[in-house]
N, C-alpha and C positions, 0 to 999 in steps of 0.2 A: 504494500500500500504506500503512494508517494504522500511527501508531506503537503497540506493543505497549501493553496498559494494566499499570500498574504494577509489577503482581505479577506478572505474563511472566517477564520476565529472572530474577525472585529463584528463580523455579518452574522453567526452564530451568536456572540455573546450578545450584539442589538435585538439581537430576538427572542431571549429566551427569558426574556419578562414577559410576562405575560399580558400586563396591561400594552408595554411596548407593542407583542405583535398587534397586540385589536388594535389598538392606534396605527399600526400599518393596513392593519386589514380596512379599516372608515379609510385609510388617505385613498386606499388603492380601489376601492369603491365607487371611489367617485373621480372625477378631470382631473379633479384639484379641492384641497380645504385649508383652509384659517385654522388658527391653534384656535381663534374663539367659537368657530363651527363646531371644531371635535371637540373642546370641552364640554359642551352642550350635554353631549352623548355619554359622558362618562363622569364618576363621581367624585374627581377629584377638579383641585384645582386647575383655572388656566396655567399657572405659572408650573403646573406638575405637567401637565399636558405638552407643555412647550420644549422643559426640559425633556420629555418623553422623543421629543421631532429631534432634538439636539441632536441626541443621542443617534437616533435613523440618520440623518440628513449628515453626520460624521460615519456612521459607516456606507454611506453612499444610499441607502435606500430610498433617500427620499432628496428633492431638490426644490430649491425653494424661485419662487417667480413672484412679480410683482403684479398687480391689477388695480393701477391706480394707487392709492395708500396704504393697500391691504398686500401682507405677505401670505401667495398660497403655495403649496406645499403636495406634490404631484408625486407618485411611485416614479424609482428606476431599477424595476426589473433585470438589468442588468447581472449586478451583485449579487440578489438571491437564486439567478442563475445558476452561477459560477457555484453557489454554496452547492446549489441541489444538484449539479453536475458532480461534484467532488465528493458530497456524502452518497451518490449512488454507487460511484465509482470504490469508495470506500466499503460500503454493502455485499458489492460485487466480490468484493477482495475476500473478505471475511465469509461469504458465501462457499467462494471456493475451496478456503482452510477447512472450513467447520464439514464438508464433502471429502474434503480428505481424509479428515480424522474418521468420520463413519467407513468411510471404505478399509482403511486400514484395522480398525474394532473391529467390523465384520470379517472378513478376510485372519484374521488373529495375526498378523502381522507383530514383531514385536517392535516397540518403539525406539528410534535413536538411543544408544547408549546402554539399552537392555538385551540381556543376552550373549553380550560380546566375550564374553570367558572372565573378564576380570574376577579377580577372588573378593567374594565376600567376608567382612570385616566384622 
């Protein structure tokens, strides 16, 4: 399994709030939202809400545009790509171990380093 590129970890860790996701799930719902749009929707403060977008909009998920006075705040799919490319690919990996070790269990194969004559102690 290769190691994660970069932006993985930063894109995982933005996500794995869980008010964080649903604050991505309302952005991505819709064109575009205001922090004071999605506070509406949720039961915390605007000023928790905003730091919630910081947070997305630093690991790339989200990008912020202007409409006149108001800043609104649009999904970039991009980034959560990359992630879900990279944990399937990871999936994939561990799929294929965890299919080894069954075939080797059933088959009674013995395991690296067992059996090899050394004298027990």
């Amino acid at each position: 399994m290769n190691a994660p590129p970069p932006d993985v970890p930063r894109v995982l860790a933005a996500i794995s709030d869980a008010t964080r996701l649903r604050v991505l799930v309302a952005i991505g719902n819709r064109e575009a939202a205001s922090v004071s749009t999605l506070a509406r929707e949720f039961p915390v403060s605007r000023q928790a809400v905003a730091k919630h977008v910081a947070v997305l909009r630093d690991a790339g998920l989200v990008e912020a545009g202007r409409s006149g006075r108001e800043v609104l705040y649009s999904v970039r799919p991009g980034r959560l790509q990359l992630a879900a490319r990279w944990l399937a690919e990871a999936a994939a990996a561990w799929e294929r171990r965890l299919a080894e070790i069954k075939r080797i269990a059933e088959a009674g194969e013995p395991l690296s380093g067992e059996g090899s004559g050394a004298a027990e102690g």
